[in-house]
N, CA and C atoms as an extended XYZ file, in Angstrom:
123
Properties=species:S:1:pos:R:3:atomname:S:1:resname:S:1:resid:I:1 pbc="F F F"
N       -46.788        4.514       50.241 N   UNK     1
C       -46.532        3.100       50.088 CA  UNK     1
C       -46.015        2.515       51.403 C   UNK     1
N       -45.466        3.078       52.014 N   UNK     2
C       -44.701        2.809       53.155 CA  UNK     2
C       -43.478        2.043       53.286 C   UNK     2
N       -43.222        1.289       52.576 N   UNK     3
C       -42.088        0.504       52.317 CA  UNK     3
C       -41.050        1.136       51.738 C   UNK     3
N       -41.316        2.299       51.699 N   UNK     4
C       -39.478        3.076       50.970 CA  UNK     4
C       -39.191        3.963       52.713 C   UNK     4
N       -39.286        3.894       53.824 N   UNK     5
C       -39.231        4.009       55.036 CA  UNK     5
C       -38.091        3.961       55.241 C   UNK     5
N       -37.156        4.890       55.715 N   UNK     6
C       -35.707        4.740       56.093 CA  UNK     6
C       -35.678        5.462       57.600 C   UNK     6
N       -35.213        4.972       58.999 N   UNK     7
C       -35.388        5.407       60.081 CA  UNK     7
C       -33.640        5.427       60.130 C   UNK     7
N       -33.376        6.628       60.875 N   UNK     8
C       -31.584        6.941       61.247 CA  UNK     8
C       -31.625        7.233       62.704 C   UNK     8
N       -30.946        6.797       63.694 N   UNK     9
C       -30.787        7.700       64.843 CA  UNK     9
C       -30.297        8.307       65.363 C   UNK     9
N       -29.408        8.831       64.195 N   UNK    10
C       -28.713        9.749       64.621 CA  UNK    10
C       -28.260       10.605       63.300 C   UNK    10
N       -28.651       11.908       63.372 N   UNK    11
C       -28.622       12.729       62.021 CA  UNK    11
C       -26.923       12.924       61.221 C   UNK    11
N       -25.787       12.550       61.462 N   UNK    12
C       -24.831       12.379       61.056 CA  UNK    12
C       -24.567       11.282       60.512 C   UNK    12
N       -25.867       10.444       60.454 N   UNK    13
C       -25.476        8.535       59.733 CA  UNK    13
C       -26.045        8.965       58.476 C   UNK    13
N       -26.588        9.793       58.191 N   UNK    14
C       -27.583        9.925       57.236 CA  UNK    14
C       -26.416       10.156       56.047 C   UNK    14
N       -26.892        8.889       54.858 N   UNK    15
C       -26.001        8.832       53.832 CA  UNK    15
C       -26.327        9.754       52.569 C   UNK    15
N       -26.695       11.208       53.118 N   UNK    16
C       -27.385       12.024       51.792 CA  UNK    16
C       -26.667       11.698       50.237 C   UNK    16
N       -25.425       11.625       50.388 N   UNK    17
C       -25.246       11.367       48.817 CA  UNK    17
C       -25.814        9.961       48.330 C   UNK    17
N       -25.537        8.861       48.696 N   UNK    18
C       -25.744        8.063       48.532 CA  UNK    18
C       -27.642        7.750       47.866 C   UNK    18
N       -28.495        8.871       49.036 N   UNK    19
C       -30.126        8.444       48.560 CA  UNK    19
C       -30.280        9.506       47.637 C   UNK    19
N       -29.843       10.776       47.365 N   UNK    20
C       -29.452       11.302       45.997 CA  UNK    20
C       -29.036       10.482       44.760 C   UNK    20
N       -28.082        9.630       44.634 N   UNK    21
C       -28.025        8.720       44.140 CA  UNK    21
C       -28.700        8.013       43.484 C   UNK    21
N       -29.589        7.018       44.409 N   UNK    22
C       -30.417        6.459       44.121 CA  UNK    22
C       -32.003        6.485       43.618 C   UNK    22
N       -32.244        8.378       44.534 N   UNK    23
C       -33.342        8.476       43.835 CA  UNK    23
C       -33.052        9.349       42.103 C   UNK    23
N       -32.071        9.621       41.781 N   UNK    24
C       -31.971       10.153       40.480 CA  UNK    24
C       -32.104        8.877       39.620 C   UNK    24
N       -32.338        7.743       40.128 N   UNK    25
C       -31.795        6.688       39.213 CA  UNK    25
C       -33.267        6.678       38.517 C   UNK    25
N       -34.680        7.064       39.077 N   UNK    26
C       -35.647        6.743       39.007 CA  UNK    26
C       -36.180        8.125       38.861 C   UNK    26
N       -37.224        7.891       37.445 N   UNK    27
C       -38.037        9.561       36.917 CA  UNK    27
C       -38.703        9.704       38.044 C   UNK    27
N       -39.438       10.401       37.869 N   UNK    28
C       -40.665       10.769       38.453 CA  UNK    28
C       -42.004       10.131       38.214 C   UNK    28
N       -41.777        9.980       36.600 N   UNK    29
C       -43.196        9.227       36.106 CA  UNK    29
C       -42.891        7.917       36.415 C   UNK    29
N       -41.933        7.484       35.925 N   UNK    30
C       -41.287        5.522       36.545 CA  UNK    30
C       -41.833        5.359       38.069 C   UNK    30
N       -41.591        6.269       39.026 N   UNK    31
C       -42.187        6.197       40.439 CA  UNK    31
C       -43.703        6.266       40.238 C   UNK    31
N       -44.322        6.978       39.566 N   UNK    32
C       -45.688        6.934       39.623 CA  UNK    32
C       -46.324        5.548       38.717 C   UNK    32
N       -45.483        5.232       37.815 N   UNK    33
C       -46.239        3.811       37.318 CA  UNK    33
C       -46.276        2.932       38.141 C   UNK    33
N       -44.787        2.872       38.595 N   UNK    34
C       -45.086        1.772       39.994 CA  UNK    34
C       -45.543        1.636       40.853 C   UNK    34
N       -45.790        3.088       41.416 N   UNK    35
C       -47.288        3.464       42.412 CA  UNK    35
C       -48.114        2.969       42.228 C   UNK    35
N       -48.883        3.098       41.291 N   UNK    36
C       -50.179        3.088       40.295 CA  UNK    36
C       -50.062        1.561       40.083 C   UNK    36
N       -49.355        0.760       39.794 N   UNK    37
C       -49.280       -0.740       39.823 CA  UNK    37
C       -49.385       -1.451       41.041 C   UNK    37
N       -49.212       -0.745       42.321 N   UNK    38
C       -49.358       -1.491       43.108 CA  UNK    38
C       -50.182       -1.292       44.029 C   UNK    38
N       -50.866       -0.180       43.937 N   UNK    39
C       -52.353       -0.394       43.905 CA  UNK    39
C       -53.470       -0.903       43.251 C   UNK    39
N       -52.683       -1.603       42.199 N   UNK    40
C       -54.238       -2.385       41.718 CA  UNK    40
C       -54.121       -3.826       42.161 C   UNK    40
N       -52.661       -4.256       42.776 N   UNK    41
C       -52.865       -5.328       43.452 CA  UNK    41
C       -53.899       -5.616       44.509 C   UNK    41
């Protein structure tokens, strides 16, 4: 998709708990419907 893109420059900024976090918030299949939806745009 390209838009979930996160660039750091420096490997100690990196907020690992935080994108743990956020990606538990979301299944696996919920990510793929929304995939799948926005390619038929």
């Amino acid at each position: 998709m390209g838009k979930s893109c996160i660039r750091f420059k420096k490997m100690d900024q990196i907020p690992y708990d935080l994108i743990g976090e956020l990606a538990s918030k979301m299944t696996v299949q919920d990510w793929i419907r929304k995939y799948e939806q926005a390619l038929k745009r």
